[in-house]
mmCIF file of the N, C-alpha and C atoms, coordinates in Angstrom:
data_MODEL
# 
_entry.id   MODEL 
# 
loop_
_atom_site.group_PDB 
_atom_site.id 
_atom_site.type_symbol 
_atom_site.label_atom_id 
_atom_site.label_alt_id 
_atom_site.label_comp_id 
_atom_site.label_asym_id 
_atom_site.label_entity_id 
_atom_site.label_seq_id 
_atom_site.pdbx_PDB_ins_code 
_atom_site.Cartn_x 
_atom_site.Cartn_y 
_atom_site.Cartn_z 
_atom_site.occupancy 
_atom_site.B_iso_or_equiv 
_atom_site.pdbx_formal_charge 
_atom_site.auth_seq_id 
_atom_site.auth_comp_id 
_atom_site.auth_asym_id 
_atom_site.auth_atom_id 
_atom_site.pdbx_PDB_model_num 
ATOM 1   N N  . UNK A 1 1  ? 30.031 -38.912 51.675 1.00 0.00 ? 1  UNK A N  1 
ATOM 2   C CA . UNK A 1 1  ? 29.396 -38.168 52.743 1.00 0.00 ? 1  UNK A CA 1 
ATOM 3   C C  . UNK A 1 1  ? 28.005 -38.754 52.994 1.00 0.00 ? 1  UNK A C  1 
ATOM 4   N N  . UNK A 1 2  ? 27.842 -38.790 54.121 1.00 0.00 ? 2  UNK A N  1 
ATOM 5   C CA . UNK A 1 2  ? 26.369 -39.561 54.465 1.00 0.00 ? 2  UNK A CA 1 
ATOM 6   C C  . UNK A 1 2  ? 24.965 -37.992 54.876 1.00 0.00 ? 2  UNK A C  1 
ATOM 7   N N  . UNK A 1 3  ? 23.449 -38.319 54.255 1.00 0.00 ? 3  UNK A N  1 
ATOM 8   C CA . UNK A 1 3  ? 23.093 -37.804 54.098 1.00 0.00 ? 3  UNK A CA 1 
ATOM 9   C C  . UNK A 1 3  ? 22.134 -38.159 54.341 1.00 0.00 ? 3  UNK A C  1 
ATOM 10  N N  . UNK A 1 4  ? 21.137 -37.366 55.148 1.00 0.00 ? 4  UNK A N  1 
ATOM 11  C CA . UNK A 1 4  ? 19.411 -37.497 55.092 1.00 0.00 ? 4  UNK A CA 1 
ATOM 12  C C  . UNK A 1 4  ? 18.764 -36.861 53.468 1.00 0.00 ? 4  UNK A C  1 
ATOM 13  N N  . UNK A 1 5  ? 18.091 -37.305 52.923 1.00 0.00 ? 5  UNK A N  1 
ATOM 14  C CA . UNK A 1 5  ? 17.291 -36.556 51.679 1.00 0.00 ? 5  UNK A CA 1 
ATOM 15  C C  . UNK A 1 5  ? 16.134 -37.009 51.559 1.00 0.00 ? 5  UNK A C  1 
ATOM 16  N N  . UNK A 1 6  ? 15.409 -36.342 51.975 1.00 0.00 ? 6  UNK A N  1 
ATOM 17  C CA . UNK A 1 6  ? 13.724 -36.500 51.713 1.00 0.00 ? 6  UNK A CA 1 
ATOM 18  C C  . UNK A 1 6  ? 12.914 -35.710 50.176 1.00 0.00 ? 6  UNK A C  1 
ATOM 19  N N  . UNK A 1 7  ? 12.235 -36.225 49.683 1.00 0.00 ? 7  UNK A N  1 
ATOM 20  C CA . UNK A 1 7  ? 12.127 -36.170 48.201 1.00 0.00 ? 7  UNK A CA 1 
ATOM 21  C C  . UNK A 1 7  ? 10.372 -36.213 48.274 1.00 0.00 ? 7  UNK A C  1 
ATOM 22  N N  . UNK A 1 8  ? 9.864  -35.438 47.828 1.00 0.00 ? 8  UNK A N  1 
ATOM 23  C CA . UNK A 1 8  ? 8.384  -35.578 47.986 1.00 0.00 ? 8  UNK A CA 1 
ATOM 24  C C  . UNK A 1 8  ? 7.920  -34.567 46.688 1.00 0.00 ? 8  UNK A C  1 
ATOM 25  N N  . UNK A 1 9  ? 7.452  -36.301 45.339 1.00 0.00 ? 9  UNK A N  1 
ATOM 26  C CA . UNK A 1 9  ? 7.269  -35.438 44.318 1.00 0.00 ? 9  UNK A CA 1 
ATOM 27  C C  . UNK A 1 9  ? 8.015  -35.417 43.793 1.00 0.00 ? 9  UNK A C  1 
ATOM 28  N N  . UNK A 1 10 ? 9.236  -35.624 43.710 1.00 0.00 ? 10 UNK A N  1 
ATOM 29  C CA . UNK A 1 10 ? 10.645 -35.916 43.057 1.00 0.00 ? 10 UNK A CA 1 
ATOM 30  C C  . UNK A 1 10 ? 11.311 -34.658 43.598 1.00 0.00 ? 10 UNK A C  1 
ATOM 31  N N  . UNK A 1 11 ? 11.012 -33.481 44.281 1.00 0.00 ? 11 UNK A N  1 
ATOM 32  C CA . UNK A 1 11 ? 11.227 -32.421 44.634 1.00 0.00 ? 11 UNK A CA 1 
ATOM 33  C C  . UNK A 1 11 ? 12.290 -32.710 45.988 1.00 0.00 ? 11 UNK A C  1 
ATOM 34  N N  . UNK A 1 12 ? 13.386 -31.774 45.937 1.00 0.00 ? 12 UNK A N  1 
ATOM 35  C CA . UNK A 1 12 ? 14.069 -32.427 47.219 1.00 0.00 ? 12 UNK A CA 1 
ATOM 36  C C  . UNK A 1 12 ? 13.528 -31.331 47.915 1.00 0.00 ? 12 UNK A C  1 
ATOM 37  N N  . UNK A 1 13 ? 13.020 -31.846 49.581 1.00 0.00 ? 13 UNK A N  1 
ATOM 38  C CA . UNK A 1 13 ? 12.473 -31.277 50.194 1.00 0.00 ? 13 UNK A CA 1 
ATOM 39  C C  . UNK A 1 13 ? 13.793 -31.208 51.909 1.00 0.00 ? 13 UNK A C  1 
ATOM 40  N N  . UNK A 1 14 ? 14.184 -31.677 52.091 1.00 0.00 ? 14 UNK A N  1 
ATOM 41  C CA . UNK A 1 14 ? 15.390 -32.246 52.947 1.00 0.00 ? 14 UNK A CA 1 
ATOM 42  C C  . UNK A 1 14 ? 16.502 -32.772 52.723 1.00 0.00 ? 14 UNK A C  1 
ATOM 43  N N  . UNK A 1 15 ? 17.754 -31.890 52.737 1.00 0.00 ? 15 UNK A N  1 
ATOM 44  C CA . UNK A 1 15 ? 18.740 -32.345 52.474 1.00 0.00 ? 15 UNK A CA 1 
ATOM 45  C C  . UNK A 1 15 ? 19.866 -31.919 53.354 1.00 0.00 ? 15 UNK A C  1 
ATOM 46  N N  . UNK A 1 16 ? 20.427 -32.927 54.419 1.00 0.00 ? 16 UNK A N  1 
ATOM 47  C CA . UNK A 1 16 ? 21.513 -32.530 55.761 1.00 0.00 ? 16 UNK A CA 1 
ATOM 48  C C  . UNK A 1 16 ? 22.487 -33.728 55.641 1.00 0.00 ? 16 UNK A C  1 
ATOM 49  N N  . UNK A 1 17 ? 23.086 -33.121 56.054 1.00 0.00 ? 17 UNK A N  1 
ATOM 50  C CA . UNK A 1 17 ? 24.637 -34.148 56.450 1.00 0.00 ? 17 UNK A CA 1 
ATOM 51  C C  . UNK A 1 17 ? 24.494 -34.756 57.579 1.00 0.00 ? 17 UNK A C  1 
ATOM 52  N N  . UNK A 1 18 ? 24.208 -36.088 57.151 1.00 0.00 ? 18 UNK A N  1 
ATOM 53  C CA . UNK A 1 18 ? 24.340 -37.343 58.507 1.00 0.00 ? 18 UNK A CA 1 
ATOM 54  C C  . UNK A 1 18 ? 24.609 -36.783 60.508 1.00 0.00 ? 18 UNK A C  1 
ATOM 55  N N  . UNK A 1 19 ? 23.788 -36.542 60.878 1.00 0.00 ? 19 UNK A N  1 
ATOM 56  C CA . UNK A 1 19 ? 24.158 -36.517 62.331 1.00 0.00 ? 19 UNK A CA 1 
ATOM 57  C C  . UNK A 1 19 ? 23.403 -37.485 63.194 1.00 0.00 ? 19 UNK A C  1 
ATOM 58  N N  . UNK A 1 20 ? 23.732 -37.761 64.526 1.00 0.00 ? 20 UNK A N  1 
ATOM 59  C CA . UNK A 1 20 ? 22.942 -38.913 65.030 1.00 0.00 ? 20 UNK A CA 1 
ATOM 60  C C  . UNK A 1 20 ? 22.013 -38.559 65.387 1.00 0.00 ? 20 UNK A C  1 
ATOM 61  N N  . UNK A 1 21 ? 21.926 -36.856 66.004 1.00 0.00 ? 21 UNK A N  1 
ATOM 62  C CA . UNK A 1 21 ? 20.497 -37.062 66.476 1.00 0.00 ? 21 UNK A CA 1 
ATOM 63  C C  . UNK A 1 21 ? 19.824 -35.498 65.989 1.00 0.00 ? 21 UNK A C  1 
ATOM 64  N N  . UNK A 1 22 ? 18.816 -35.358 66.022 1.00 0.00 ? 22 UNK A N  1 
ATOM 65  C CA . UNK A 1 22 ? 18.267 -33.950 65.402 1.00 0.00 ? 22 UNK A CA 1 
ATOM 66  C C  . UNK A 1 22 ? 16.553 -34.178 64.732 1.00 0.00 ? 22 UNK A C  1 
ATOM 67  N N  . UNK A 1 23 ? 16.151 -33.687 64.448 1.00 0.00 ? 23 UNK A N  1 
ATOM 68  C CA . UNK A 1 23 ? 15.067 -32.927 63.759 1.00 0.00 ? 23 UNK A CA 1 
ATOM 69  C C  . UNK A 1 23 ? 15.025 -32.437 62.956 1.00 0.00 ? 23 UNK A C  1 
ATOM 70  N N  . UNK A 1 24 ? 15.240 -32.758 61.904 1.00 0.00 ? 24 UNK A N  1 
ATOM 71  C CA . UNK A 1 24 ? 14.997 -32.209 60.323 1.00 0.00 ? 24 UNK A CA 1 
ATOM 72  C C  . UNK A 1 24 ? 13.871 -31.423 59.585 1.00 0.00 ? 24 UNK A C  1 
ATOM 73  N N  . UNK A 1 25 ? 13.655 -30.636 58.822 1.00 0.00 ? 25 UNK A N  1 
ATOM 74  C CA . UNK A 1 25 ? 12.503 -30.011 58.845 1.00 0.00 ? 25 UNK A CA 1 
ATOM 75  C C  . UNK A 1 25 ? 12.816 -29.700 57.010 1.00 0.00 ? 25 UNK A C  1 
ATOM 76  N N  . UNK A 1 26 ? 11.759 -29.604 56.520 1.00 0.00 ? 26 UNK A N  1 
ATOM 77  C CA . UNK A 1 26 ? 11.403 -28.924 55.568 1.00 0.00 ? 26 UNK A CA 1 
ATOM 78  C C  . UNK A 1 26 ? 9.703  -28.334 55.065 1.00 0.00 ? 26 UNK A C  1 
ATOM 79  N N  . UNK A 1 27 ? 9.859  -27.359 53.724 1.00 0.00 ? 27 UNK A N  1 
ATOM 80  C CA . UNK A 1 27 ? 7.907  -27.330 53.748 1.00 0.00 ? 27 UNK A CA 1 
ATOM 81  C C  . UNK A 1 27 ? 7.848  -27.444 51.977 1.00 0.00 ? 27 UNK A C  1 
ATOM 82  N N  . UNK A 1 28 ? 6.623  -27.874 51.830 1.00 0.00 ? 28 UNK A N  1 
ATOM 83  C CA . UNK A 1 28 ? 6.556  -27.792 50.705 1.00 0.00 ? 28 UNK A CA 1 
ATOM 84  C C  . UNK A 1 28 ? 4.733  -27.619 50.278 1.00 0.00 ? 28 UNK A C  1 
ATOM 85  N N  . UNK A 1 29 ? 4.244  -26.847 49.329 1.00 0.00 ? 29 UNK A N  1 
ATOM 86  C CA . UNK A 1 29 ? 2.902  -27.016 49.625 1.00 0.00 ? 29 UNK A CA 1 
ATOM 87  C C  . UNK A 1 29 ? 2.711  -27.942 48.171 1.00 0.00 ? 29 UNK A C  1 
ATOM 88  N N  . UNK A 1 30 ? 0.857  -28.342 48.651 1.00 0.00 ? 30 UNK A N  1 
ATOM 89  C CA . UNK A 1 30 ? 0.736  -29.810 48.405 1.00 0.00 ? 30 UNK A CA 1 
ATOM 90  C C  . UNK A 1 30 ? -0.424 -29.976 48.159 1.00 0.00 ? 30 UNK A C  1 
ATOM 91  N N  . UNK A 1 31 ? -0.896 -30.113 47.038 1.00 0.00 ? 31 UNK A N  1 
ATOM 92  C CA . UNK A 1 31 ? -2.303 -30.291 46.564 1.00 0.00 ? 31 UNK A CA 1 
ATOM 93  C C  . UNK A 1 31 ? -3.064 -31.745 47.125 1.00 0.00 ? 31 UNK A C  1 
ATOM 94  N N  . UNK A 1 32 ? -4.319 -31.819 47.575 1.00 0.00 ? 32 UNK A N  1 
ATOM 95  C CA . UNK A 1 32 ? -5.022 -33.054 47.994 1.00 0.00 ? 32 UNK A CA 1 
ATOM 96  C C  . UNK A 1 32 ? -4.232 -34.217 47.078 1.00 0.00 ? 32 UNK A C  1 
ATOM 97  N N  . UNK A 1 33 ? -4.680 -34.946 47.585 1.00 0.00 ? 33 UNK A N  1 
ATOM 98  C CA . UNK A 1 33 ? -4.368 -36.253 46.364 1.00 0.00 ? 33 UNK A CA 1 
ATOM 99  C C  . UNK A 1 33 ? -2.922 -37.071 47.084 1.00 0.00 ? 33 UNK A C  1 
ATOM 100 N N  . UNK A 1 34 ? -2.596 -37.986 46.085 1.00 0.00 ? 34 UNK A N  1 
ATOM 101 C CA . UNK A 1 34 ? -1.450 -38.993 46.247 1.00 0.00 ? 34 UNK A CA 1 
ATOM 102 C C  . UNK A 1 34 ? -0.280 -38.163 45.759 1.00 0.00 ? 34 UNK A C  1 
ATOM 103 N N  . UNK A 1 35 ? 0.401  -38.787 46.591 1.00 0.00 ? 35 UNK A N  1 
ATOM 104 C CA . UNK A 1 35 ? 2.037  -37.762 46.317 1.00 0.00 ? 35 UNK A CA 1 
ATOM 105 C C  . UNK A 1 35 ? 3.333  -38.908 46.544 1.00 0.00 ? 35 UNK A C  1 
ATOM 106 N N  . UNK A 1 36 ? 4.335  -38.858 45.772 1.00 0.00 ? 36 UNK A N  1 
ATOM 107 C CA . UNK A 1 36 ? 5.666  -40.622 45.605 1.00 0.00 ? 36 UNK A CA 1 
ATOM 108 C C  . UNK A 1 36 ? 6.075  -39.342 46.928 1.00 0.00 ? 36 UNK A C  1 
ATOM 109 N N  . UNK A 1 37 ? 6.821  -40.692 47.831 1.00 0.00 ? 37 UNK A N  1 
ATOM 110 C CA . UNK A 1 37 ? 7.350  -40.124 48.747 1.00 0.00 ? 37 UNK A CA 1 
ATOM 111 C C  . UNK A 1 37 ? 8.993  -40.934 48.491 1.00 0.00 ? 37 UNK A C  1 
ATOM 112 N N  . UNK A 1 38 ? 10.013 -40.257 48.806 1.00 0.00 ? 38 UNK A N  1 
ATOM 113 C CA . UNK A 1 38 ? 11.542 -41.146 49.206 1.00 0.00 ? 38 UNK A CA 1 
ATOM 114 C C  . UNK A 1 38 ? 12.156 -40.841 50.105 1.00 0.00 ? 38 UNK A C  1 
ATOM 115 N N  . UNK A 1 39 ? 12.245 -41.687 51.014 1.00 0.00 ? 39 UNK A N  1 
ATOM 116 C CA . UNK A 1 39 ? 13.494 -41.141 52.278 1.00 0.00 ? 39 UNK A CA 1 
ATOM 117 C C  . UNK A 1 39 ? 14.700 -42.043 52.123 1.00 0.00 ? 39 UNK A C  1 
ATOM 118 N N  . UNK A 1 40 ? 15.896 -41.148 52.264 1.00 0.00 ? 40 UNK A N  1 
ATOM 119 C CA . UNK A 1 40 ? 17.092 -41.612 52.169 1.00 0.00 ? 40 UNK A CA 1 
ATOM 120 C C  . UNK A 1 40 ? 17.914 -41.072 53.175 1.00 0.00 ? 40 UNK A C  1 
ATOM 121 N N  . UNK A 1 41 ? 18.512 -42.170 54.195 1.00 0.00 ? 41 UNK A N  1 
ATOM 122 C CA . UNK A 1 41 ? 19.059 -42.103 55.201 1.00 0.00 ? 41 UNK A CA 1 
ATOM 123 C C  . UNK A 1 41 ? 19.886 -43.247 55.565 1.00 0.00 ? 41 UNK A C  1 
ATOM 124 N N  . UNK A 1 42 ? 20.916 -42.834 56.675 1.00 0.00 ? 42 UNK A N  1 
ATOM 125 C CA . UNK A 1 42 ? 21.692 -43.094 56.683 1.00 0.00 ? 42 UNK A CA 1 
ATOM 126 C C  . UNK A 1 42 ? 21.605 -44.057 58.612 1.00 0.00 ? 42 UNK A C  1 
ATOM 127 N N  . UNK A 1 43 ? 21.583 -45.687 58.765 1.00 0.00 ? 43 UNK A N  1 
ATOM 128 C CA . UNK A 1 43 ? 21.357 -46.010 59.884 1.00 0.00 ? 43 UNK A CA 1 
ATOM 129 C C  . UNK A 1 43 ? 22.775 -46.396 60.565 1.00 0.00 ? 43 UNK A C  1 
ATOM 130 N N  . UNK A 1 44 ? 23.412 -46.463 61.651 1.00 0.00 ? 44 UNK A N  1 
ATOM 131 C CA . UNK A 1 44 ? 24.550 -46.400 62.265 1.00 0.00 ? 44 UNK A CA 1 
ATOM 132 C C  . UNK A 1 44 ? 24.023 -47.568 63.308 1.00 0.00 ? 44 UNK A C  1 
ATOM 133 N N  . UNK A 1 45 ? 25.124 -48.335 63.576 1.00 0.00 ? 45 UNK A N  1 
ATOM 134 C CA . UNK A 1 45 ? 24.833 -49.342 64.658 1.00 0.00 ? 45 UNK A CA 1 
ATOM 135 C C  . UNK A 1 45 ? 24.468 -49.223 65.998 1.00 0.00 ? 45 UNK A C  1 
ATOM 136 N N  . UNK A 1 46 ? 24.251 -47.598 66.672 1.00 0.00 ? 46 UNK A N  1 
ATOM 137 C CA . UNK A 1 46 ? 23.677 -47.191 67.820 1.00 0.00 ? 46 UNK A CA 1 
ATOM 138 C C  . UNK A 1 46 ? 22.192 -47.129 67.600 1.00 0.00 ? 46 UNK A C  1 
ATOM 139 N N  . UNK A 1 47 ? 21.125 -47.750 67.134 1.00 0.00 ? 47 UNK A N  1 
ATOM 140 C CA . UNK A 1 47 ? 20.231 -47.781 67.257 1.00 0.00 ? 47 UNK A CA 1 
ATOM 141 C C  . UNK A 1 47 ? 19.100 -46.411 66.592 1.00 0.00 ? 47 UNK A C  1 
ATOM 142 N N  . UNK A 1 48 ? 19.424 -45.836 65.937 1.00 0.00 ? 48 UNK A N  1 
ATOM 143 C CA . UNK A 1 48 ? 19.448 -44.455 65.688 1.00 0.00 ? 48 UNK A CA 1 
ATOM 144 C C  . UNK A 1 48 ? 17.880 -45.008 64.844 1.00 0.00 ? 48 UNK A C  1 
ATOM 145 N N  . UNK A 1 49 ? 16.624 -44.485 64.370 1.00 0.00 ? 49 UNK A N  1 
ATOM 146 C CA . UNK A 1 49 ? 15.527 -44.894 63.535 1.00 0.00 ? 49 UNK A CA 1 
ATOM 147 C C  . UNK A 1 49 ? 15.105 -43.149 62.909 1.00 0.00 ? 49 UNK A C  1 
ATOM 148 N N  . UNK A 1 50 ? 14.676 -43.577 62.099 1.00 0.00 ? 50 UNK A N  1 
ATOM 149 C CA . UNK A 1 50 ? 13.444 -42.280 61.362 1.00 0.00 ? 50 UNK A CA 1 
ATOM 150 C C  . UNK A 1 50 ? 11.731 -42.313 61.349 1.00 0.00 ? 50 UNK A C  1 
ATOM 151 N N  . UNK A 1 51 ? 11.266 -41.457 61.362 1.00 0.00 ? 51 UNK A N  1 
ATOM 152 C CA . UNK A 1 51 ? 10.124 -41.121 62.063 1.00 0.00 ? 51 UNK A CA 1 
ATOM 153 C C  . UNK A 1 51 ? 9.705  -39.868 60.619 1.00 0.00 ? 51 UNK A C  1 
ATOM 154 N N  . UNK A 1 52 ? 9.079  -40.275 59.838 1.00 0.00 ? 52 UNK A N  1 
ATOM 155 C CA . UNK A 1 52 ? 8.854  -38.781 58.557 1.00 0.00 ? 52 UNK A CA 1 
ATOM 156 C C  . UNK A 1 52 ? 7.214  -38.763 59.160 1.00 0.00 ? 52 UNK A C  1 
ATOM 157 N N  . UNK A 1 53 ? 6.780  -36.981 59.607 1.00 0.00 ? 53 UNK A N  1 
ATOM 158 C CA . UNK A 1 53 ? 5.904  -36.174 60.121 1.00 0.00 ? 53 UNK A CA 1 
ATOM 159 C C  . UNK A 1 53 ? 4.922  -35.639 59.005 1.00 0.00 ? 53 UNK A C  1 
ATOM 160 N N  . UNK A 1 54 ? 4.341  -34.704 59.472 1.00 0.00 ? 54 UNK A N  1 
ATOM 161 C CA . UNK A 1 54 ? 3.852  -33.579 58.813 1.00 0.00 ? 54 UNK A CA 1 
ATOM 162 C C  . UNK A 1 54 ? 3.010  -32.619 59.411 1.00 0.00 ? 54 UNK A C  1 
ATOM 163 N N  . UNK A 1 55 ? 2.979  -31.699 58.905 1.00 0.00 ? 55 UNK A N  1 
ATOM 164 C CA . UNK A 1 55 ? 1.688  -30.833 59.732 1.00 0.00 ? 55 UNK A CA 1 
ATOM 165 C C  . UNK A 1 55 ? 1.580  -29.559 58.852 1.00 0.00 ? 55 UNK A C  1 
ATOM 166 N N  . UNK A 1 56 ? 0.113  -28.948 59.245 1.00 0.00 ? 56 UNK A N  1 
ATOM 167 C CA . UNK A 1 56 ? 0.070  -27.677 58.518 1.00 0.00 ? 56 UNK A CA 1 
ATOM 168 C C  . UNK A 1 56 ? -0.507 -26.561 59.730 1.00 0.00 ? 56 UNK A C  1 
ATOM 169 N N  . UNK A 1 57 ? -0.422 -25.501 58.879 1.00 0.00 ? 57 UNK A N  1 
ATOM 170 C CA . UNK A 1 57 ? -1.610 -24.467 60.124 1.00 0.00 ? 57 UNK A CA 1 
ATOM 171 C C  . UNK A 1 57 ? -3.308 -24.442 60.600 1.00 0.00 ? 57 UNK A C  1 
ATOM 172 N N  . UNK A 1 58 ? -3.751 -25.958 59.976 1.00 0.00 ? 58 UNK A N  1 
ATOM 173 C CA . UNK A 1 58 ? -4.395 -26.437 60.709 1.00 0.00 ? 58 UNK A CA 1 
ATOM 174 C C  . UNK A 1 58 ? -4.240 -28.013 61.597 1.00 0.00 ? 58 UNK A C  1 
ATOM 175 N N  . UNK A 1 59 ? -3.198 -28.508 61.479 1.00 0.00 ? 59 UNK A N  1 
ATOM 176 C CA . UNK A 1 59 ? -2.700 -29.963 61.403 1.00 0.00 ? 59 UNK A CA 1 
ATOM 177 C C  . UNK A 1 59 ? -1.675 -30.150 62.424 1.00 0.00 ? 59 UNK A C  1 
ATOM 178 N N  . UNK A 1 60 ? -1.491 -30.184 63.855 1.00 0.00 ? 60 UNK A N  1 
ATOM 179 C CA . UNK A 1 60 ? -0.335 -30.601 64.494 1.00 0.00 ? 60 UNK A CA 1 
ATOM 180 C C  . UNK A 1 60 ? 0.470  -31.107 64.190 1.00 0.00 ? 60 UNK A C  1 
ATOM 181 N N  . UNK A 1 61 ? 1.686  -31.271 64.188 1.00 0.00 ? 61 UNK A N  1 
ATOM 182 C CA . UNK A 1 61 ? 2.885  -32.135 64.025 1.00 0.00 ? 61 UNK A CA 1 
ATOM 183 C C  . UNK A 1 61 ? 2.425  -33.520 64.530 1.00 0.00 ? 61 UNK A C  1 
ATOM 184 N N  . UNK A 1 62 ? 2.684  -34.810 63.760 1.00 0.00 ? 62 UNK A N  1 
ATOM 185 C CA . UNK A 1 62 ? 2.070  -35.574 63.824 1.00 0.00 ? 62 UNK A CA 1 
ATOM 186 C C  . UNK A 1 62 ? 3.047  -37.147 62.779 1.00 0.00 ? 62 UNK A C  1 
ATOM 187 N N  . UNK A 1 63 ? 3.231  -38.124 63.129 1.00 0.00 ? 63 UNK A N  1 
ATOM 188 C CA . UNK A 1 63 ? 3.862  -39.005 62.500 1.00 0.00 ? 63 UNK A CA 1 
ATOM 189 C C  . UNK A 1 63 ? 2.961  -39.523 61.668 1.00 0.00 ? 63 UNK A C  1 
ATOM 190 N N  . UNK A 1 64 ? 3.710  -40.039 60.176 1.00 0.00 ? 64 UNK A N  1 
ATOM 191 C CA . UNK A 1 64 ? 2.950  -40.113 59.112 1.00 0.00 ? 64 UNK A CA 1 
ATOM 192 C C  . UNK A 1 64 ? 2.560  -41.702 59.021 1.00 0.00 ? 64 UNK A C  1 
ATOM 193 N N  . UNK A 1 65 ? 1.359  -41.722 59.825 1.00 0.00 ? 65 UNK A N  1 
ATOM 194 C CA . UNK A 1 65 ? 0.493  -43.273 59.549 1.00 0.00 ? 65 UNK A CA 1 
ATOM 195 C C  . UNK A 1 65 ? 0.874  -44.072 58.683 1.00 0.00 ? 65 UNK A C  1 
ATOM 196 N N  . UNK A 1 66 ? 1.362  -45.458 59.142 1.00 0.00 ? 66 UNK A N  1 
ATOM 197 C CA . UNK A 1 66 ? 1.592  -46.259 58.227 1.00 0.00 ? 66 UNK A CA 1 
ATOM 198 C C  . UNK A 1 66 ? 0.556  -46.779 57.374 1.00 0.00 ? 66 UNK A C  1 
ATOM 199 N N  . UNK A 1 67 ? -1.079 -46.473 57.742 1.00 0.00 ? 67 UNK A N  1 
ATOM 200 C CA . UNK A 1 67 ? -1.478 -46.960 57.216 1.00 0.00 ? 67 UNK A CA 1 
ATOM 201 C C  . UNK A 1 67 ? -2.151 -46.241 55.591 1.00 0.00 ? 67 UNK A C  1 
ATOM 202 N N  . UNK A 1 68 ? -1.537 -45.071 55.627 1.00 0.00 ? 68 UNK A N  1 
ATOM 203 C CA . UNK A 1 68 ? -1.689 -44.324 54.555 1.00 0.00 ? 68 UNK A CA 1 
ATOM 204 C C  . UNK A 1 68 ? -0.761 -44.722 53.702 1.00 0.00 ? 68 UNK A C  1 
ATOM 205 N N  . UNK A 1 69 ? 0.121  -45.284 53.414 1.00 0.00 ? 69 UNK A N  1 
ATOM 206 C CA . UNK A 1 69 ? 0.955  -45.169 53.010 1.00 0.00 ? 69 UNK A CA 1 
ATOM 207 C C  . UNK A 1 69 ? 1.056  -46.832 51.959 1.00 0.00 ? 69 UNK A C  1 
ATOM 208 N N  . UNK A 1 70 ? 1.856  -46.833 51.005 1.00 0.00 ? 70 UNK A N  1 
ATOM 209 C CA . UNK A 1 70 ? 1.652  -47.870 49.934 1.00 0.00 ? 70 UNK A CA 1 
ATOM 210 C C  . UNK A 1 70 ? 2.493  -47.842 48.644 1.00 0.00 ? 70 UNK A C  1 
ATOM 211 N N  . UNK A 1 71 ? 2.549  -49.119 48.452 1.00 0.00 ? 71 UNK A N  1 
ATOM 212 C CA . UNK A 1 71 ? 3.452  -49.087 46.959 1.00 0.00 ? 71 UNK A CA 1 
ATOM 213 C C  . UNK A 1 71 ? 2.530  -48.951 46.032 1.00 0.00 ? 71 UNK A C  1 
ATOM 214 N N  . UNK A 1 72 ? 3.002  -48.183 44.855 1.00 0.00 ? 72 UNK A N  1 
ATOM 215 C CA . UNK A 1 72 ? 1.860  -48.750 44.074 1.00 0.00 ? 72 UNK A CA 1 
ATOM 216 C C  . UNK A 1 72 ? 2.096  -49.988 42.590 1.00 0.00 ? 72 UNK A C  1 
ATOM 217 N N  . UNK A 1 73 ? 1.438  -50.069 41.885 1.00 0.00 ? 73 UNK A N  1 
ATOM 218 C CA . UNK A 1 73 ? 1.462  -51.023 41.388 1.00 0.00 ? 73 UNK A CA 1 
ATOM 219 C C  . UNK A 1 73 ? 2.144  -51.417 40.076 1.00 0.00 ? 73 UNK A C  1 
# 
């Protein structure tokens, strides 16, 4: 079965059964600081991409800057 699972923290935060198109959502609260992120998804030859957000009740919905983002070492 094919599956979106988003993992933030090792915590599963998103977990749906493969569809092509939709909006996924989950919440989780989140202390300042660095946090392991994993997205696991599923790409189909129609062009289909992922886009992982965030926002809070002060924070618009908003795509998560690549430039925050990093392996670490």
């Amino acid at each position: 079965m094919k599956q979106e699972l988003f993992y933030l923290d090792n915590q599963l935060v998103v977990n749906k059964n493969w569809s092509p198109i939709g909006l996924l959502n989950g919440k989780i609260a989140l202390e300042a600081g660095f946090h392991e992120l994993k997205v696991l998804f599923y790409e189909d030859t129609a062009g289909q991409f992922l886009e992982v957000g965030y926002a809070s009740k002060n924070i618009r919905n908003q795509k998560l800057p690549d430039e925050i983002l990093f392996v670490p070492e």
